[in-house]
N, C-alpha and C positions, 0 to 999 in steps of 0.2 A: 422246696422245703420238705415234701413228703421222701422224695430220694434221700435227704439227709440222716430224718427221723430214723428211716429203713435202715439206714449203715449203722447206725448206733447200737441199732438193737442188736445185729450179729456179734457173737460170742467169738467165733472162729476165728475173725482178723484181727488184727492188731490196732493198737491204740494211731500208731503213729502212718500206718498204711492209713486208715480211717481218714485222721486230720488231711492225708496229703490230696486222697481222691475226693473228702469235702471241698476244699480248696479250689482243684479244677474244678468240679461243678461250680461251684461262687463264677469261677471265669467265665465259663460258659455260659452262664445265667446273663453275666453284664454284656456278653457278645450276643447274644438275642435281643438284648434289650439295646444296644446299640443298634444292630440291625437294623429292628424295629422302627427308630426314631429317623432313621438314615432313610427307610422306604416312604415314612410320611414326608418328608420333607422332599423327597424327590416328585411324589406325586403331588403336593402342593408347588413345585416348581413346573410342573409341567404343564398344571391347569391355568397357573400363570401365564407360559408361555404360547397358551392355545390362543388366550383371552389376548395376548398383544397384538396374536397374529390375525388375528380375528379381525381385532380394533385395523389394523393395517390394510388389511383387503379392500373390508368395507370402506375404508379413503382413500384406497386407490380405484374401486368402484365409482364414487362419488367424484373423484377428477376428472377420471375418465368419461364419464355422463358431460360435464359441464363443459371439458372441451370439444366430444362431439360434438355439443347443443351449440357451440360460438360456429364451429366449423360448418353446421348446418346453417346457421343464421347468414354468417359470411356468403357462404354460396347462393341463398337466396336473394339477397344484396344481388350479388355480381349477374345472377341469371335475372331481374328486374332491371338493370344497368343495361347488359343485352337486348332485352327486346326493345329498350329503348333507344339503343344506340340503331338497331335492324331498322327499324319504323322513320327514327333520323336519315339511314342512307336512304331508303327507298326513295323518301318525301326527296332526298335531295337528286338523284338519278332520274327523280321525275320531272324536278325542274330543270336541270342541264336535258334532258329530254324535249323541254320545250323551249331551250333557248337555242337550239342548234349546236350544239355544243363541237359534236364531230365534223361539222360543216366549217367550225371558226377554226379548228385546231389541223386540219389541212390547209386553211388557206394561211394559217400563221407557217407551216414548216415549208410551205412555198416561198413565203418571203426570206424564213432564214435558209434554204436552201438554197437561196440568190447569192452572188460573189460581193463582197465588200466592196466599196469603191476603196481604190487607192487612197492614203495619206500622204500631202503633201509636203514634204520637208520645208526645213525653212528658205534654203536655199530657192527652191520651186515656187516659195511663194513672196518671195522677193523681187524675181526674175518678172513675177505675173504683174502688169502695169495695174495699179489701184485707180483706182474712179472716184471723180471729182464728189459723188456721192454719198458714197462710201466712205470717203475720209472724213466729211461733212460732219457723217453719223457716227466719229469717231470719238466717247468723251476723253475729257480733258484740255491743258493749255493746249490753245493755239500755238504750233511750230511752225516755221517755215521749211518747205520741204529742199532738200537739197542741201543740210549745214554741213555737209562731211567732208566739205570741197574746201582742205586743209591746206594751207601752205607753212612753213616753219621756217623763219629767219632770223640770223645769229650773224655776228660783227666776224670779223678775219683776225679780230685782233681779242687775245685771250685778258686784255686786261679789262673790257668795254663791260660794261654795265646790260643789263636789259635797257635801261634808262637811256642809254644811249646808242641803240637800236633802235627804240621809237622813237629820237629824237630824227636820226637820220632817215629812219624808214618815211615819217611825213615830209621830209623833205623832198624826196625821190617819189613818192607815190602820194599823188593828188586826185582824192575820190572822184572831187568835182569835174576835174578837168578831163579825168578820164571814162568817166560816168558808168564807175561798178559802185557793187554795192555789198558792201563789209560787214556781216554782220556779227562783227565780234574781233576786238582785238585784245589780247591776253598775254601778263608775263607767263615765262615758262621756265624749268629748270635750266641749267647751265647757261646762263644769260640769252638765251632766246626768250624769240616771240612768237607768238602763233597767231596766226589769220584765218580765218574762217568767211571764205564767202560765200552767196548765194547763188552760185553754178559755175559750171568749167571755166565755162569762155572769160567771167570774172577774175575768174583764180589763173588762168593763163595769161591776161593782160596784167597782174601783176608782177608775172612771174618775169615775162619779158622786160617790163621796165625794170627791173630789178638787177638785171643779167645785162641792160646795157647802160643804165647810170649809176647802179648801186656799184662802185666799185670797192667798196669796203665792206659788203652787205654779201651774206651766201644763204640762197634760199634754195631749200627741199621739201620735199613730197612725205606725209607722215608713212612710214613704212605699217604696211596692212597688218594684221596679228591673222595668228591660225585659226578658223574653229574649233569647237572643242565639244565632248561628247563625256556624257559622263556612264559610268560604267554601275550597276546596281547590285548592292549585298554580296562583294567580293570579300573571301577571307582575307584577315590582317596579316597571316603568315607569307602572303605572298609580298616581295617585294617590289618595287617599281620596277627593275632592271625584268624580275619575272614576267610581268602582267607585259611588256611591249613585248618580251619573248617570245610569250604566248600568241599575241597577238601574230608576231610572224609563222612561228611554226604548226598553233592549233588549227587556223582558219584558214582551213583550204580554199573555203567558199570566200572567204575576200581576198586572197591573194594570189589566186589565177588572173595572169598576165600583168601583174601588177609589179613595175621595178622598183624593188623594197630599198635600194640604194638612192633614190630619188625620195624617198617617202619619210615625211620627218613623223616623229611618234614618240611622244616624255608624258612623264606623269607630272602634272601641275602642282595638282593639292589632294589632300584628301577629304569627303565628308563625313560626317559622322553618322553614323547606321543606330538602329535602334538594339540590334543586339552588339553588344561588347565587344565580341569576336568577328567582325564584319564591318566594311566601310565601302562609302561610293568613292572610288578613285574616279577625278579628273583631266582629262587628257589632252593634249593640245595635238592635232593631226595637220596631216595636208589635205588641201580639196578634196583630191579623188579617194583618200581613205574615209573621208568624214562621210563622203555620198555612199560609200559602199558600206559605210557602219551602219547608216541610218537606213539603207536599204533592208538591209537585212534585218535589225534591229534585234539582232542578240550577237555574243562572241565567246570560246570557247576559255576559261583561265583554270589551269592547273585539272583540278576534278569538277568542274562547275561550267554550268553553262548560264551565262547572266544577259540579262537583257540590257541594251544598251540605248542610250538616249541625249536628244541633243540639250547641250549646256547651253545656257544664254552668258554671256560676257557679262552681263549687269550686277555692278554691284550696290548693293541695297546696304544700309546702315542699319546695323541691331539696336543702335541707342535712339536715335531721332527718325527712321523709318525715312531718311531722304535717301537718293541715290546719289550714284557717281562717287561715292569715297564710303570706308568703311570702318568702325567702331572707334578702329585704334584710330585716325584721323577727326573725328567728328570733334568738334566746336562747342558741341552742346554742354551742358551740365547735368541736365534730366534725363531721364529716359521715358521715350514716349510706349506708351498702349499700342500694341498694333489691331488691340479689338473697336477702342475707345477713343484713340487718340488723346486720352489724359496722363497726365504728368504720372504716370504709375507704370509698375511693370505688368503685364497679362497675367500673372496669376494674382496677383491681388485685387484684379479688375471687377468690379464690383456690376459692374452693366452687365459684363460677361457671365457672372455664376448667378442674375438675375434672371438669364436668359431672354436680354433685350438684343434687338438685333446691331451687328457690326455696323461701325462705320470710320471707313479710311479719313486719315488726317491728312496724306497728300492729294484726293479730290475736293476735299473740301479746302485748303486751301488754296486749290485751282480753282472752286468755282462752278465744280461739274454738280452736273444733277442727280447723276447714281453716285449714292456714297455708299449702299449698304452692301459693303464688303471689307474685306480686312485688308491692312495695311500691306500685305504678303500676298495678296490674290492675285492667281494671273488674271480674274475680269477686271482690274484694276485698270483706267484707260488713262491714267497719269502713267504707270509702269511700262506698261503697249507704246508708249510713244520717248522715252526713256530706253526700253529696250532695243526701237528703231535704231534709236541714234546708237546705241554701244554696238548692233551689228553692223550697221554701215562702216565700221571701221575694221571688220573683220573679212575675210578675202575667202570666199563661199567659192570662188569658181578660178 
């Protein structure tokens, strides 16, 4: 305002020079005082922004303390946990100290440093004569030993009945007169009979009379089946034709000096495996390959090496737990527990998810005094003598 007054009062410039350099001043005046308002406001922004940062430290200060102080506390935990766990070993290297401890754990890798006895296949323990004793202590039904002494007679003539096979069979073989002893006589397919006696010499005195007065009458000898071995967690890719292939070409170890032109070898069936893509194949061999399987007790198929084991013949019913026929032939209606022996199937067994202990429906309706095992057990001594009979019919040697 004083600069303006001043212009006014000079004589010398012009009226309209005057207004124009009043003018800029006015601007300049408002650009100071912009200025002005622009520098406050910056320095109020800055002490704002000291104050945030301020506020920020000091809570990053304050996190930082708390989680040192947890990390501190944690470690003191874990270093109390230590000495505890220290004072635990010692106490306990003090007692294995006074128990001998070094003295038990030499004489334990003495014993397992010892050779295994051999296992004796089945064949081997077939062969080995049982004792009057020991069969004694065998449970389960009373068997006569010796049923497998099989004879099988059929008519000459294709129109005859079984009906009349037995009629002429008692006519031609008289128990009494000839003094054996039968025990068991049975239709069978294709109009035979089958005979079952109790030892050779029986089963050749019929065989004879048969051969010189059955002249309508032709009796044979039941033909022995193969052993069989089953083979464990073989891929499904591989096929039957594969796995005998293998069998000839991977295993060297069984098939030195061995005439593979002599040697029968087919895949029977398959079992089912727990994984998907895997099954136990069954296999039907001759003698001397089933001995050198189970000798060895593994065999080479495709990329895999699987451990091999012997099959039993027997077969066991899924519905009624009897032997000698299987599901799709079975009689029954119901199907038995093989935990419980009740009319129920094992998973809905209710003794079973009680956790009461097993017990087999075929000892107990044998009679025996161990039942508590399951219907599937090999201690099963109804099964063990079931099993007898189905290898007796099988040709081990």
């Amino acid at each position: 305002m004083g600069a303006k007054s001043e212009l006014e009062s000079l004589k010398n410039i012009s009226k309209e020079v005057k207004e124009s350099v009043i003018l800029k001043l006015q601007d300049i005046s408002e650009l100071a005082l912009r200025l002005d308002e622009s520098r406050s406001r910056y320095v109020v922004e800055l002490e704002r922004e000291k104050a945030r940062r301020a506020a920020e430290l000091e809570a990053a200060e304050k996190r930082f303390n708390r989680i040192n102080q947890e990390n501190l506390d944690r470690y003191s935990k874990m270093e109390n946990k230590m000495e505890k766990l220290l004072a635990e070993v010692a106490s306990t290297k003090e007692m294995l100290g006074q128990m001998r401890v070094p003295e038990a754990l030499a004489e334990i890798r003495k014993v397992v440093a010892r050779p295994a006895p051999r296992i004796m296949n089945y064949a081997e323990a077939a062969a080995k004569p049982k004792t009057a004793a020991a069969a004694a202590k065998t449970p389960g039904p009373s068997t006569r030993l010796g049923t497998g002494h099989t004879l099988i007679v059929a008519s000459k003539f294709e129109n005859h009945t079984a009906e009349h096979v037995i009629t002429k069979l008692r006519g031609v073989v008289d128990a009494r007169e000839m003094g054996v002893a039968v025990d068991r006589m049975r239709k069978a397919r294709g109009q035979k009979v089958v005979l079952s006696c109790s030892s050779v010499e029986d089963a050749k005195k019929i065989e004879e009379r048969l051969k010189i007065r059955g002249a309508d009458l032709k009796v044979a000898k039941p033909e022995m089946r193969l052993p069989t071995v089953i083979i464990r967690d073989v891929l499904r890719v591989n096929s039957d034709e594969d796995i005998v292939r293998s069998l000839r070409t991977q295993n060297r170890h069984l098939s030195e000096g061995l005439d593979w032109d002599k040697v029968r070898a087919r895949v029977c069936y398959r079992r089912r495996a727990r994984n998907d893509l895997e099954c136990h194949p069954v296999l039907e061999v001759s003698p001397e390959l089933y001995h050198r399987l189970i000798k060895a007790g593994f065999v080479y198929v495709g990329l895999q090496r699987r451990p091999v084991w012997d099959q039993s013949p027997l077969v066991q019913c899924s519905r009624c737990l009897g032997y000698g026929h299987g599901k799709r032939f079975c009689k029954e209606v119901s199907e038995r527990c093989a935990h419980c022996g009740g009319e129920h199937t094992g998973i809905t067994c209710r003794a079973r998810k009680d956790g009461e202990p097993p017990k087999c429906v075929n000892c107990t309706k044998a009679g025996c005094e161990d039942t508590a095992h399951g219907a599937f057990s090999s201690e099963c001594g109804v099964r063990a003598k079931w099993d007898d009979m189905a290898r007796s019919k099988v040709a081990y040697c």
